[in-house]
N, C-alpha and C positions, 0 to 999 in steps of 0.2 A: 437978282435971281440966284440962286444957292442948286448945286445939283444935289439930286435924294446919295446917301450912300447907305448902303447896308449891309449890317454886320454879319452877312455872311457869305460865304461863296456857294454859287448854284452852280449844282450837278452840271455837270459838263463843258466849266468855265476853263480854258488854257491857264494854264498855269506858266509866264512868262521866265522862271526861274527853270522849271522844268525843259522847258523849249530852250533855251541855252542850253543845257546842259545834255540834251539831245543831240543839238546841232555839231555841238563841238566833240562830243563821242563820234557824232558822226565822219565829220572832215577827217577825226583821229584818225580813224578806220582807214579809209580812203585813202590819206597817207600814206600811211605802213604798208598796204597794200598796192599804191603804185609800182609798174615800174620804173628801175631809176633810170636806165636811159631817156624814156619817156619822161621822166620828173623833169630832170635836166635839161634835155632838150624845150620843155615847154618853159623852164623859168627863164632859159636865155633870152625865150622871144617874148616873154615879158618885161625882161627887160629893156628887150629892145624897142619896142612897142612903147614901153615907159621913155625912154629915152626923148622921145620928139615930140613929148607933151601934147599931143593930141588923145581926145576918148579913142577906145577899142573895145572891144568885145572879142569873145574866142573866137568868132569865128573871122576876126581878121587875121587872128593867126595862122590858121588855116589857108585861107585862101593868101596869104602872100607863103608860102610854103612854108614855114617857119616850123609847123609842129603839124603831126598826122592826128586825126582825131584819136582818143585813148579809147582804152579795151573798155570802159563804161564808162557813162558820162560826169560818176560822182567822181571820176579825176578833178575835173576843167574846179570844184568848188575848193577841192584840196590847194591845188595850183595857186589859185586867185587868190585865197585866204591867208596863205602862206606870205605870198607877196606884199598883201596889206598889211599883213601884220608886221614884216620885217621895213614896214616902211618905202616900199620900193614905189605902190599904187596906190591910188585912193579913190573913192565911189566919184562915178562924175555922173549919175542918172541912168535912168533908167531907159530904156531902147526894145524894139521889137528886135528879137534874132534872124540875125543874116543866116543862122544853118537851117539849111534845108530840115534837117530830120528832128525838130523842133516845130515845125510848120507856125513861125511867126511867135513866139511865146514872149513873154517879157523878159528880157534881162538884165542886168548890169551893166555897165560900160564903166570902163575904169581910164584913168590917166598917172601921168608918173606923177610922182610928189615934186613941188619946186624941190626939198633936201636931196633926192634922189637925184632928178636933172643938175643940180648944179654938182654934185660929185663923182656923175657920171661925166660928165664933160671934159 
């Protein structure tokens, strides 16, 4: 069995090239607009969190005090993003959120990369 394809795009199909390129203007923003004490503070406890190889979520951060929540929540995707892409965390699944002010949403849970554990050690 063969799926149909057709040659054309219907109105109001995503556009996955476009959605990249959204997302990533987005985090940009978010970035530049963090602040750095808060930036800082949050990647130390990402790393540290990375460090014991076990999944986490932000709001393990939080609740072992490690980082206060930020002034809006498009920080926590900067943070995270940043982290993954310097190698330090990588997607471990998906999880319902431990923050309350989410009431239960899906999120990501991340863990540290074996490269990251073993030269963080």
């Amino acid at each position: 069995m063969t799926q149909l394809q057709l040659p054309i795009t219907p109105q109001g199909a995503v556009s996955a090239v476009a959605s990249e390129s959204a997302k990533a203007d987005g985090i940009a923003r978010a970035a530049a607009n963090t602040p750095i004490d808060w930036a800082t503070a949050c990647r130390a406890a990402i790393e540290l969190m990375a460090r014991r190889g076990t999944p986490f979520q932000a709001a393990d951060l939080i609740a072992e005090g490690l980082v206060d929540e930020p002034d809006h929540p498009a920080r926590w995707g900067a943070a995270f993003n940043g982290a993954a892409r310097a190698g330090v965390i990588e997607e471990a699944g998906y999880v319902r959120s431990k923050r309350a002010t989410v009431h239960g949403s899906i999120c990501k849970q991340w863990t540290g990369t074996t490269s990251f554990r073993r030269t963080a050690a």
